[in-house]
C-alpha positions as CSV (number, residue, x, y, z in Angstrom):
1,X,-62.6,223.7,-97.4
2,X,-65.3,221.6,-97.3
3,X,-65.9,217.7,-98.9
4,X,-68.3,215.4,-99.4
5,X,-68.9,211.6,-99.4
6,X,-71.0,208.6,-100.0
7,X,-70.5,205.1,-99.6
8,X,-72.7,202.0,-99.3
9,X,-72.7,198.2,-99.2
10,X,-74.4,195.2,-99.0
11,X,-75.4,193.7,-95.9
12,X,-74.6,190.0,-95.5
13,X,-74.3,186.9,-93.1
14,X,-71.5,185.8,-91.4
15,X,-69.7,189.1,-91.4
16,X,-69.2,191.6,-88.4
17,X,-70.7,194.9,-88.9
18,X,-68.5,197.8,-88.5
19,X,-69.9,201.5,-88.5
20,X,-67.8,204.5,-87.1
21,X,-64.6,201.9,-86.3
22,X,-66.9,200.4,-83.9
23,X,-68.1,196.3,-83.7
24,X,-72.2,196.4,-83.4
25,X,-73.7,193.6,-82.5
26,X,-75.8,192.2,-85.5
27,X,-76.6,189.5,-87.2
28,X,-75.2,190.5,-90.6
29,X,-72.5,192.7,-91.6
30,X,-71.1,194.6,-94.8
31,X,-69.4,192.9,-97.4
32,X,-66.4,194.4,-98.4
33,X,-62.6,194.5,-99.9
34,X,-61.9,196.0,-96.5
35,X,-64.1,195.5,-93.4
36,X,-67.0,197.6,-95.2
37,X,-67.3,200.5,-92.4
38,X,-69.3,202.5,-95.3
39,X,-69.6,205.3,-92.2
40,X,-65.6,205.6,-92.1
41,X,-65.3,205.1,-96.0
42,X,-67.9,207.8,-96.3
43,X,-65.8,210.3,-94.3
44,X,-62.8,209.3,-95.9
45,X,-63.7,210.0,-99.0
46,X,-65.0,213.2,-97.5
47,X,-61.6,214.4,-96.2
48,X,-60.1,213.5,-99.5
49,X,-61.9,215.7,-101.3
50,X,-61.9,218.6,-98.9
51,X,-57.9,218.5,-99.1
52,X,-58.1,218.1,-102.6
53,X,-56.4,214.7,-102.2
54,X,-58.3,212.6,-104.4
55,X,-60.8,209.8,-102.9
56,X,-60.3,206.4,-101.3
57,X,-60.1,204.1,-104.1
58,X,-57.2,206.0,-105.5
59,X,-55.7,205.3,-102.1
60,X,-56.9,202.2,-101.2
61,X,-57.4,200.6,-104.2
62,X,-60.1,197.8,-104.1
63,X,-58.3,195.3,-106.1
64,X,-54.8,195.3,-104.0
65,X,-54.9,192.5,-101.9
66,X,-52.8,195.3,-99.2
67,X,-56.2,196.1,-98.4
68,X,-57.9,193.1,-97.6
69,X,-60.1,192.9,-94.4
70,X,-58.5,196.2,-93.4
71,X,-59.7,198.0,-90.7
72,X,-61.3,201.1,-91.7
73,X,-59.7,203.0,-88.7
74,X,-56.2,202.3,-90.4
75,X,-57.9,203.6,-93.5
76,X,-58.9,206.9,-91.7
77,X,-55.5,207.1,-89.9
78,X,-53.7,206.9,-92.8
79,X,-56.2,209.6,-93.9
80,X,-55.5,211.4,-91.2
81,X,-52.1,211.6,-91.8
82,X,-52.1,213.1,-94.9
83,X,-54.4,216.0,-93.9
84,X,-51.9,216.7,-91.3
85,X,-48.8,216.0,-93.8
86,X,-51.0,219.0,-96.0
87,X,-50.9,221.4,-92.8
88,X,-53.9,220.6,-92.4
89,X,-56.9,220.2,-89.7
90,X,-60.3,218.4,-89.5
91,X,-62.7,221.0,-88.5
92,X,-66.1,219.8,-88.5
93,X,-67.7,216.1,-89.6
94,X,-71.8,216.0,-90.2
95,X,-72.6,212.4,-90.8
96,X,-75.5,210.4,-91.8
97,X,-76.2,206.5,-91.6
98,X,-79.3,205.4,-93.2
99,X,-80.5,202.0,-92.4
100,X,-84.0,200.0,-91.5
101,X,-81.5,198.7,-88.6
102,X,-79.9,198.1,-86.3
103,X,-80.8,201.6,-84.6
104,X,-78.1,203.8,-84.8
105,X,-78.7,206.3,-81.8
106,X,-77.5,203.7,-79.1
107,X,-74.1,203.7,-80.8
108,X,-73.5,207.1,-82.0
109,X,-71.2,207.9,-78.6
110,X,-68.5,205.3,-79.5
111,X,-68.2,206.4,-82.9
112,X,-67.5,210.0,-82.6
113,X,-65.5,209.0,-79.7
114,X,-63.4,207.0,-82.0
115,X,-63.4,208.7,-85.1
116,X,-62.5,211.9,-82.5
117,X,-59.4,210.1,-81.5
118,X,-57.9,209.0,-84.6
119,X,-58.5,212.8,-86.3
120,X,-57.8,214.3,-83.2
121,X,-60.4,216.7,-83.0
122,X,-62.9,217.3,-80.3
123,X,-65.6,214.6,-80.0
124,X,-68.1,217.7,-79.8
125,X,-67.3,218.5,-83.7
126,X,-68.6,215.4,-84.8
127,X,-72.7,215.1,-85.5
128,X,-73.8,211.5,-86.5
129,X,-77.6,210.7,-87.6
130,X,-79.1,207.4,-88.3
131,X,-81.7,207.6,-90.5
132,X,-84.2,204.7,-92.3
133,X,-84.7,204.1,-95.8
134,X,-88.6,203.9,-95.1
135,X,-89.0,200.5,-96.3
136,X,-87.4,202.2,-100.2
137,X,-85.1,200.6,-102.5
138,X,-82.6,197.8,-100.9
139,X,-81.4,200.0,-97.8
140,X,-85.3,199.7,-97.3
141,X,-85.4,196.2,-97.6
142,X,-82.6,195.7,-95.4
143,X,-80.1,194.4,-97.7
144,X,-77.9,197.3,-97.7
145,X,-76.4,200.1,-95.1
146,X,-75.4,203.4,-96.8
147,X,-73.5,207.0,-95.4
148,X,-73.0,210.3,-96.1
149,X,-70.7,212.7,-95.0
150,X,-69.6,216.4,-95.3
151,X,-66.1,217.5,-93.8
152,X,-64.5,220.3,-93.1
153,X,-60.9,220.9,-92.9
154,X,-58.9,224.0,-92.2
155,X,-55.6,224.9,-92.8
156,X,-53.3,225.0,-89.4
157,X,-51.8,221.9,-87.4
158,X,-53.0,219.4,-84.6
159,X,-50.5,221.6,-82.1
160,X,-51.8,225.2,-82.2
């Protein structure tokens, strides 16, 4: 089964920028109920819907104060655990980040290394792209960081 998801936020000061549960140095970062990883949230919401589960805000409602400033790696590990409570497995993850900056290809290794961990899945399955906005719309006027992402999940269990 496969899903699909999209997230994107603002870019603003005094905030630490998150992308793929991983801290990038940069002078802004994403606002946000939660931390504002829109690469996690993007995923998320990707695994959702490939496990017919719904999608994050049903989850993690914006507007419960639970989920203040929480990490999006809790987010995807509580994810996580409902794909495996569903006898499920993660598959396959085809990612993009598009934004003017910071480049994306320096950090790309972290971030499937985390998001590997917490889905348990081989680091090898995981494809993430950074791509620009060319100069279009606020992602191009570096105001914003957006992310797409297609999952695939599979029925069977972390152990076989």
């Amino acid at each position: 089964m496969v899903g699909i998801g999209y997230d994107i936020h603002r870019l603003v000061e005094k905030r630490p920028l998150y992308l793929g549960g991983v801290r990038i140095n940069f002078d802004k970062g994403l606002l946000g109920h939660s931390d504002g990883d829109v690469l996690i949230h993007a995923i998320g919401d990707a695994l959702l819907g490939a496990a017919h589960l719904g999608d994050i805000g049903q989850h993690f409602p914006p507007d419960d104060n639970r989920y203040k400033d929480i990490s999006s790696n809790d987010i995807l590990k509580n994810i996580a655990g409902m794909i495996e409570n569903k006898q499920m497995i993660v598959s396959h993850i085809d990612a993009i980040i598009i934004c003017e900056a910071p480049k994306i290809l320096p950090h790309v290794a972290p971030m499937k290394k985390n998001i590997a961990s917490i889905l348990k899945m081989a680091d090898t399955s995981i494809s993430i792209k950074g791509k620009t906005n060319e100069g279009i719309g606020a992602i191009g006027e570096g105001k914003a960081i957006a992310a797409w992402a297609v999952c695939e999940v599979e029925k069977g269990n972390a152990s076989s």
